[in-house]
N, CA, C and O of each residue as an XYZ file, in Angstrom:
388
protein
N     -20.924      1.741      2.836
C     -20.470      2.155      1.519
C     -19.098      2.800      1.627
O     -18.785      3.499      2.591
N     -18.296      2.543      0.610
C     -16.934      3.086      0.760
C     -16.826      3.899     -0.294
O     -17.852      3.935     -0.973
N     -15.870      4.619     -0.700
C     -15.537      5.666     -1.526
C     -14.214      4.974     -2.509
O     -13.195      4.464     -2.045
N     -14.515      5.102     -3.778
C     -13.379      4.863     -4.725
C     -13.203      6.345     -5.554
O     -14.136      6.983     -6.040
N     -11.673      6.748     -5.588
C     -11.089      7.764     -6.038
C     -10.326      7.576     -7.241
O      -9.325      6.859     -7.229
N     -10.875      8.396     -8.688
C     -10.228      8.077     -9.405
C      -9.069      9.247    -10.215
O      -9.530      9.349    -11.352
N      -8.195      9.867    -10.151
C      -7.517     10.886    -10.862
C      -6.828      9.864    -11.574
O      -6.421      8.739    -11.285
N      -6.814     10.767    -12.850
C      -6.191     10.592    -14.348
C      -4.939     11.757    -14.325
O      -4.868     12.481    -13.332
N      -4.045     11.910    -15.333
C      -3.520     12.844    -15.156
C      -2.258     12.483    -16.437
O      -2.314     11.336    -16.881
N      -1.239     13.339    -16.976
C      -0.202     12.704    -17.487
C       0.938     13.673    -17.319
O       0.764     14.892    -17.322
N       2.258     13.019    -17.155
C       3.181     13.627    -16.863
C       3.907     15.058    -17.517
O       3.699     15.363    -18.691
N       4.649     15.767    -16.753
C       5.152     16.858    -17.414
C       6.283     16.131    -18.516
O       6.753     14.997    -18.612
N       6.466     17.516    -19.346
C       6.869     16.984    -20.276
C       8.413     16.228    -20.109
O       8.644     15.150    -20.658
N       9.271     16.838    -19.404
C      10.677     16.309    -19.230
C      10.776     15.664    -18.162
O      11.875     15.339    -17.712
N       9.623     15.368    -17.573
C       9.431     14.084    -16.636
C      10.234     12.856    -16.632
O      10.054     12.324    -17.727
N      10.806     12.356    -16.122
C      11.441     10.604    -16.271
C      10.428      9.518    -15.424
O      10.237      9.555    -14.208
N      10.005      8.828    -16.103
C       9.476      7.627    -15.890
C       9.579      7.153    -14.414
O       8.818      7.146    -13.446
N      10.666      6.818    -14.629
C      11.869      6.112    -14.038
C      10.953      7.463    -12.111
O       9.947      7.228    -11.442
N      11.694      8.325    -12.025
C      11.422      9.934    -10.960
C       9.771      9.074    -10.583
O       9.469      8.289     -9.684
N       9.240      9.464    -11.342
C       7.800      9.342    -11.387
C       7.472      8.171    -10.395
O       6.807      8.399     -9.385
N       7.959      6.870    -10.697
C       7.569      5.554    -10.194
C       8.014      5.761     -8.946
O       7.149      5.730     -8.071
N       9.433      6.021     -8.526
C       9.944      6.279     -7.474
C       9.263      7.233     -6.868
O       9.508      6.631     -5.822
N       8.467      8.401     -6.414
C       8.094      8.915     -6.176
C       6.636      8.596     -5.524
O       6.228      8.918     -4.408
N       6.077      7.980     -6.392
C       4.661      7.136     -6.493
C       4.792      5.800     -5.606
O       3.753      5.459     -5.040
N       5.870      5.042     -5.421
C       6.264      3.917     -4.504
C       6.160      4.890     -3.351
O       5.079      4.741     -2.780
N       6.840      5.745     -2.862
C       7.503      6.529     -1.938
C       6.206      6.704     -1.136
O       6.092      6.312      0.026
N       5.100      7.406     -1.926
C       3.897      8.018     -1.465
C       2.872      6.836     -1.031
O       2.116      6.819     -0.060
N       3.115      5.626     -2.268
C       2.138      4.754     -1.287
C       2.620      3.934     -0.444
O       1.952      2.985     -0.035
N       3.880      4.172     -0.042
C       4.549      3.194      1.461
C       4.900      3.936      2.386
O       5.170      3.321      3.417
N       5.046      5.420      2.450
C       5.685      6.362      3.327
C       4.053      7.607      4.121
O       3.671      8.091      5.186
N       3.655      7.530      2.589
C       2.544      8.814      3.390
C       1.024      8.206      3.410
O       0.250      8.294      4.363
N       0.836      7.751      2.513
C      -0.921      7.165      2.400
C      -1.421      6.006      3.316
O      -2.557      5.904      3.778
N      -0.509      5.262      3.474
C      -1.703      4.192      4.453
C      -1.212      4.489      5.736
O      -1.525      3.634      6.565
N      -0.393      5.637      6.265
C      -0.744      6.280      7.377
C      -2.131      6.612      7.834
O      -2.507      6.477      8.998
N      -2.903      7.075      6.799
C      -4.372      7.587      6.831
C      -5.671      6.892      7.001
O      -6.324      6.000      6.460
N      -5.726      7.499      7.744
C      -7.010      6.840      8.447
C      -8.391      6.673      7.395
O      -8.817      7.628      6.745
N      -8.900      5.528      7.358
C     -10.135      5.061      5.931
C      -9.411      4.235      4.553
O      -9.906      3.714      3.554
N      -7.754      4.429      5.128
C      -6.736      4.103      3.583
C      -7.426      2.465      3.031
O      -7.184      1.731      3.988
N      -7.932      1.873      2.269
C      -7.771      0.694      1.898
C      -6.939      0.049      0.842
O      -6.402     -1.047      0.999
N      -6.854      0.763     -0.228
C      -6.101      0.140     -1.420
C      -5.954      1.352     -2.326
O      -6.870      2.155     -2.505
N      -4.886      1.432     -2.825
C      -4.051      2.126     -3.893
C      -3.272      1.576     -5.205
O      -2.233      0.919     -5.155
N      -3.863      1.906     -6.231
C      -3.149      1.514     -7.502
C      -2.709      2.143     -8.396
O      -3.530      2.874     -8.949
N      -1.153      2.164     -8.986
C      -1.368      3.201    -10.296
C      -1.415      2.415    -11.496
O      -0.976      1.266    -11.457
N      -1.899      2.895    -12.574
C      -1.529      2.152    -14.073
C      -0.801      3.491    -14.856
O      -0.496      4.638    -14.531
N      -0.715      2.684    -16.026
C      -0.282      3.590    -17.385
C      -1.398      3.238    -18.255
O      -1.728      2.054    -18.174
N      -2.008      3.899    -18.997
C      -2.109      3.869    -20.482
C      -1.404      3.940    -21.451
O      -0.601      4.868    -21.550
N      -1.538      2.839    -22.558
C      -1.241      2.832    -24.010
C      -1.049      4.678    -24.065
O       0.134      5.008    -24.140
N      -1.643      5.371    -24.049
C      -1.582      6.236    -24.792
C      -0.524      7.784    -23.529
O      -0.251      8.883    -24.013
N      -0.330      7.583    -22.734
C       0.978      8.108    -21.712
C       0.127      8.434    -20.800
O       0.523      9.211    -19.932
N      -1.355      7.903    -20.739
C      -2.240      8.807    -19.651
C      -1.705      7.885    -18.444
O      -1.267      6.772    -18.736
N      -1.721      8.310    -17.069
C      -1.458      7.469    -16.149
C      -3.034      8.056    -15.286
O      -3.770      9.031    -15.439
N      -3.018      6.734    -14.250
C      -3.981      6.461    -13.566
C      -4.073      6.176    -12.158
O      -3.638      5.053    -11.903
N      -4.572      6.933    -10.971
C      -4.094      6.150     -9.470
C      -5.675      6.282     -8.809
O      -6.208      7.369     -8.587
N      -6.319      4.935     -8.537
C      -7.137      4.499     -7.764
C      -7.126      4.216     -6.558
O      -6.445      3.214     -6.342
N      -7.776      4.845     -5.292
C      -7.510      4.817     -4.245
C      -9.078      4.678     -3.812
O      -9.982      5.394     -4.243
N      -9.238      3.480     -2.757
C     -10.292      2.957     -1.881
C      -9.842      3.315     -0.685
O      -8.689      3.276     -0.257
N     -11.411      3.876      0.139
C     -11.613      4.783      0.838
C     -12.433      4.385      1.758
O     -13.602      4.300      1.382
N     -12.176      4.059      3.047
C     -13.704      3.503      3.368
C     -14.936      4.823      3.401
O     -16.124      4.558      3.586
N     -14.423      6.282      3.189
C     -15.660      7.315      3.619
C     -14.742      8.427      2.890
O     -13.541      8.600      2.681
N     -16.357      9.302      2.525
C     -15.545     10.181      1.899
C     -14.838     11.014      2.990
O     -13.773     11.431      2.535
N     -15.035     11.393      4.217
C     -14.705     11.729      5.066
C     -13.168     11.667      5.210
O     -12.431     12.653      5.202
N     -12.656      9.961      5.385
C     -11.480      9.721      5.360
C     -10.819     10.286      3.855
O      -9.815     10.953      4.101
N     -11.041     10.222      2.694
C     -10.724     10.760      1.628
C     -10.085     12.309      1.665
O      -8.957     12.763      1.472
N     -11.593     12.976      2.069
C     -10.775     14.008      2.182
C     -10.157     14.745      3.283
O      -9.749     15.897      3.136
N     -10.069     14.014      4.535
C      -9.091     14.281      6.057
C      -7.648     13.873      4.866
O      -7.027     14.776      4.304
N      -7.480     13.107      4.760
C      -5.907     12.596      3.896
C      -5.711     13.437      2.758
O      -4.567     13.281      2.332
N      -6.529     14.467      1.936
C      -6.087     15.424      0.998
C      -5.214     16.345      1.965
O      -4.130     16.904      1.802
N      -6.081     16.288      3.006
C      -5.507     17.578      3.754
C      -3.792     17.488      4.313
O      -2.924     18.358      4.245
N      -3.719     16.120      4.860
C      -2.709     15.730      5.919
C      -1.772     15.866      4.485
O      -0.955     16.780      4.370
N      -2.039     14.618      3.166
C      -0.691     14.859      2.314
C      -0.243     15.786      1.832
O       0.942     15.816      1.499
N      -1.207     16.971      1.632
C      -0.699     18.203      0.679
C       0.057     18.886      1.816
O      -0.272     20.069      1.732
N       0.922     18.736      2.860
C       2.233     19.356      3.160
C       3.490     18.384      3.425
O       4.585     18.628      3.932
N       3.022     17.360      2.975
C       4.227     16.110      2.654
C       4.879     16.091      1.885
O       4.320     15.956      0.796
N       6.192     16.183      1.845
C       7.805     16.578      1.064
C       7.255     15.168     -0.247
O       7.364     15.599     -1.395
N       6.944     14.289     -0.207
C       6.881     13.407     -1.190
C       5.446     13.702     -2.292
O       5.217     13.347     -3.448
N       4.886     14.289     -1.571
C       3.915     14.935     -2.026
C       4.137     15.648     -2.801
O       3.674     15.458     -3.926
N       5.122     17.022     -2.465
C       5.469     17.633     -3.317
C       6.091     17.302     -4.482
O       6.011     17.662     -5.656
N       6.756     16.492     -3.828
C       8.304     15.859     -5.473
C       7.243     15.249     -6.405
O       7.303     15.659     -7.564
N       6.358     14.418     -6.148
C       5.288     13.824     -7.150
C       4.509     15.204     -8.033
O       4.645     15.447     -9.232
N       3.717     15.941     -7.079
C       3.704     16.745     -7.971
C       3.923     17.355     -9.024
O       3.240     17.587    -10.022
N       5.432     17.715     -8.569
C       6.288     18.676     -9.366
C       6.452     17.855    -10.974
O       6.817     18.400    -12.016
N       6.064     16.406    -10.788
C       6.280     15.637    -11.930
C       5.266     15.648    -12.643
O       5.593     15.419    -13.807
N       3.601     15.884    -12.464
C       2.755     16.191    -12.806
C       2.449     17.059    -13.741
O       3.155     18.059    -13.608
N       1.578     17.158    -14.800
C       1.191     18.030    -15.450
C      -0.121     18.806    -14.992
O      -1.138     18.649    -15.668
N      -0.139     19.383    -14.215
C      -1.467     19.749    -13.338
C      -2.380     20.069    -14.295
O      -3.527     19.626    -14.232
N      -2.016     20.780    -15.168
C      -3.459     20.850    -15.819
C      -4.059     19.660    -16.765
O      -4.844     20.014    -17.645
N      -3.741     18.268    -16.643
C      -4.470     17.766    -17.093
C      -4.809     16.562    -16.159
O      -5.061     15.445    -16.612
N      -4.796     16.925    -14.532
C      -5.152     16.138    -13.555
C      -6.842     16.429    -13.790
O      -7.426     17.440    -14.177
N      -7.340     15.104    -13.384
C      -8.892     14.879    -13.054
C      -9.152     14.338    -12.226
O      -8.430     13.341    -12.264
N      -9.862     14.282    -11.248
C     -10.613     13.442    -10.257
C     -11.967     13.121     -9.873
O     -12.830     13.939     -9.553
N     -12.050     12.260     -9.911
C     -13.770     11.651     -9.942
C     -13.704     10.574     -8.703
O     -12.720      9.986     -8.255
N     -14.956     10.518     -8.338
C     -15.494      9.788     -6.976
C     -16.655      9.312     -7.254
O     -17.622      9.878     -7.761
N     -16.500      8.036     -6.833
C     -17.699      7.108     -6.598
C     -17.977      6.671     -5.376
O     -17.008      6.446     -4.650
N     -19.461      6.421     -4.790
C     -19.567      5.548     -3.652
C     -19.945      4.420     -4.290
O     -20.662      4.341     -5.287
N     -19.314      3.342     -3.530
C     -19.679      2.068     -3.676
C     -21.012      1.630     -3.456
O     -21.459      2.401     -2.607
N     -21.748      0.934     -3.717
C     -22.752      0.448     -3.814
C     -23.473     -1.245     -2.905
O     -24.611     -1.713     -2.876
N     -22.020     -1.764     -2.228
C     -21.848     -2.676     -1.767
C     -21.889     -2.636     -0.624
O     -21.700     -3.657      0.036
């Protein structure tokens, strides 16, 4: 069974789009599939400005060893900072397969 990760979240307010994407490329080619369990990463948008990043996991284990390793990663941070933290969510599923 593998682990799928889902945070929701939507940007700060004087955010640029544009910052955001770049930032989000950055993180899934520079820091995340360094990590050990990494399988697949996606972001979307919503119609309505909510954005979305899905990340497959083979274990929750690996899931959360890689919270740990990215939260002192410089790209890490800059994404952040673009974030509206308080309306980040995260939810987890195990797969069933």
């Amino acid at each position: 069974m593998s682990l799928i990760e889902i945070t929701t979240f939507r940007l700060v307010p004087d955010a640029q789009e544009e910052a955001f994407l770049d930032a989000d490329r950055r993180f899934q080619t520079e820091v995340i599939p360094n990590h050990a369990g990494f399988v697949r990463r996606t972001t979307a948008r919503g119609d309505d400005g909510e954005w979305l990043v899905m990340v497959l996991w083979r274990s929750t284990q690996d899931a959360d060893a890689s919270g740990r390793l990215a939260s002192d990663h410089p790209v890490t941070h800059e994404l952040n900072a673009l974030v509206d933290g308080a309306t980040v969510r995260t939810t987890r599923h195990t797969t069933l397969d």
